[in-house]
C-alpha positions as CSV (number, residue, x, y, z in Angstrom):
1,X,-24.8,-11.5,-23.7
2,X,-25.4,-10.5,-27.0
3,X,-23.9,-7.1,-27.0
4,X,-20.7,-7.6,-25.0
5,X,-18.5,-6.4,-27.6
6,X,-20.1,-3.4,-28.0
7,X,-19.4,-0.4,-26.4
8,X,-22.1,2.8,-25.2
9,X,-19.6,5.6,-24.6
10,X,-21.2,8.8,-23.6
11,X,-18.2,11.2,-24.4
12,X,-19.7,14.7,-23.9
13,X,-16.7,16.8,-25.2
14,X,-15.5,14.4,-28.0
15,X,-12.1,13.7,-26.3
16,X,-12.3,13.0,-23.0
17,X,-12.4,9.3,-23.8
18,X,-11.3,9.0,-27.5
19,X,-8.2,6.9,-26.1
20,X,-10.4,4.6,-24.5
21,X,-12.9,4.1,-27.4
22,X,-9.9,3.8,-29.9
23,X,-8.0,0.9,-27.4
24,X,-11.7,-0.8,-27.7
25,X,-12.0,-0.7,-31.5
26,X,-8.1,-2.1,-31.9
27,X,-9.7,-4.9,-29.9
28,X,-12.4,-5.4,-31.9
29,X,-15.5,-3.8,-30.0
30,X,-18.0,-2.1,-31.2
31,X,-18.2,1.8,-30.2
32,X,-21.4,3.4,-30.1
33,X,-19.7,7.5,-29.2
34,X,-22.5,10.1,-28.2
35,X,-22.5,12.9,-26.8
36,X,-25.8,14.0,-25.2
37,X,-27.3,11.8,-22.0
38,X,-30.4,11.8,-24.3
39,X,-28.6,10.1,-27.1
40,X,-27.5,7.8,-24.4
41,X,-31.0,7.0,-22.7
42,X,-32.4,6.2,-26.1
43,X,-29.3,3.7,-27.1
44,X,-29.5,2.0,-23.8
45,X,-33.6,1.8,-24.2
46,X,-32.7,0.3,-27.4
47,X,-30.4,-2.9,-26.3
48,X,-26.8,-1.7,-26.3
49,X,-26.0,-3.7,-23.4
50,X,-22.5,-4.2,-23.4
51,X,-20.8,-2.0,-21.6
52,X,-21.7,1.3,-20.8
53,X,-18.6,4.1,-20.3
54,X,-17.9,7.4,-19.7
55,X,-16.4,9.8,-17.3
56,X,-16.2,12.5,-14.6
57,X,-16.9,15.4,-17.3
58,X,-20.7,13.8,-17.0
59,X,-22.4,15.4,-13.7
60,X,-22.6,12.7,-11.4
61,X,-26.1,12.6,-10.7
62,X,-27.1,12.1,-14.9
63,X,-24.3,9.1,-14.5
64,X,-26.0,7.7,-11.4
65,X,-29.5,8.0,-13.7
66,X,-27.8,6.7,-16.2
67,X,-25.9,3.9,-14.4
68,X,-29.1,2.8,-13.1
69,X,-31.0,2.7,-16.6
70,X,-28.5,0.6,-17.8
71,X,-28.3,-1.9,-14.8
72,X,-32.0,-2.3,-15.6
73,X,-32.2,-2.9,-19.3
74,X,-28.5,-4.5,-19.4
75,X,-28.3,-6.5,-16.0
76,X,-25.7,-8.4,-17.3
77,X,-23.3,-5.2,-19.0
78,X,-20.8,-3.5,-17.4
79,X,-20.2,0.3,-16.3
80,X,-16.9,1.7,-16.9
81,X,-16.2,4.9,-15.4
82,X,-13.3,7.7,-16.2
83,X,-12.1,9.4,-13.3
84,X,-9.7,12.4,-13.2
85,X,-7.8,11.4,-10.2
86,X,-6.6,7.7,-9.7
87,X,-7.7,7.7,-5.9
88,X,-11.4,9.3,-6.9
89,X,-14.5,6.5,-5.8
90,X,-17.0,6.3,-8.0
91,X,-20.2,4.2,-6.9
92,X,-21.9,2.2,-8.8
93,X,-19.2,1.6,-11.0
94,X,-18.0,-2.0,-12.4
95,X,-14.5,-1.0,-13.6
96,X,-12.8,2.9,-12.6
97,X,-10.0,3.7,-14.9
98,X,-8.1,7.1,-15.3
99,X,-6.4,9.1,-17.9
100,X,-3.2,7.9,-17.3
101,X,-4.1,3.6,-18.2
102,X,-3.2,2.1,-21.4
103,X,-6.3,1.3,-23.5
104,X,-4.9,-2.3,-23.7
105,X,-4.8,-2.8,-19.9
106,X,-8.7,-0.8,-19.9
107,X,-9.7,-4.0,-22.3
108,X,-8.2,-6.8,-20.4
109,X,-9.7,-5.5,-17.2
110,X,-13.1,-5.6,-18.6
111,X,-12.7,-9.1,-20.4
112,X,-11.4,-10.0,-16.9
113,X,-14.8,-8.8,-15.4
114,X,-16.8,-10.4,-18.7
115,X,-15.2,-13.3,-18.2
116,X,-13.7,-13.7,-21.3
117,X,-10.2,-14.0,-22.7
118,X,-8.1,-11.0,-23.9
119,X,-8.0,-11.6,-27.8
């Protein structure tokens, strides 16, 4: 995959998942933050297709349009969804992390699912 370090994180506030993005650049990823599904639509369009993340502050049904986009231009990335409660079930969804997870344990899990070692 040619874009498996690189991160699409649709962060509507700005903070919600600044810990995550900042736990994926200390591990070398690329981070591609917006803030708007449209930004998001036109970066998946465009080949990011490493890993697509964001979280419950995105209504659920532009995530599930979303997810879906990305699943057909990125068949190969990876979703990675914020939830706000540990025990919340997200569909869809590849890897479901919450606030409380340490961004190094957030990385591991996907290079687990990538198949590739932790660095």
């Amino acid at each position: 995959m040619a874009y498996e370090n690189t991160i699409l994180s649709l962060n509507p506030d700005g903070q919600r998942l600044r810990g995550a993005e900042s736990g994926f650049r200390e591990d070398n990823f690329e981070v591609v933050s917006v803030t708007t599904p449209l930004q998001a639509r036109f970066e998946i369009e465009m080949g990011r297709c490493g890993v697509f993340l964001t979280s419950y502050i995105t209504p659920l049904a532009i995530y599930r349009d979303l997810a879906s986009l990305f699943r057909r231009n990125c068949p190969t990335g990876v979703v990675v969804y914020l939830v706000q409660r540990p025990d919340d079930s997200i569909p869809d969804a590849d890897i479901v992390i919450s606030d409380g997870d340490e961004p190094h344990s957030i990385v591991t899990r996907l290079r687990s699912k990538q198949g590739i070692k932790a660095s």
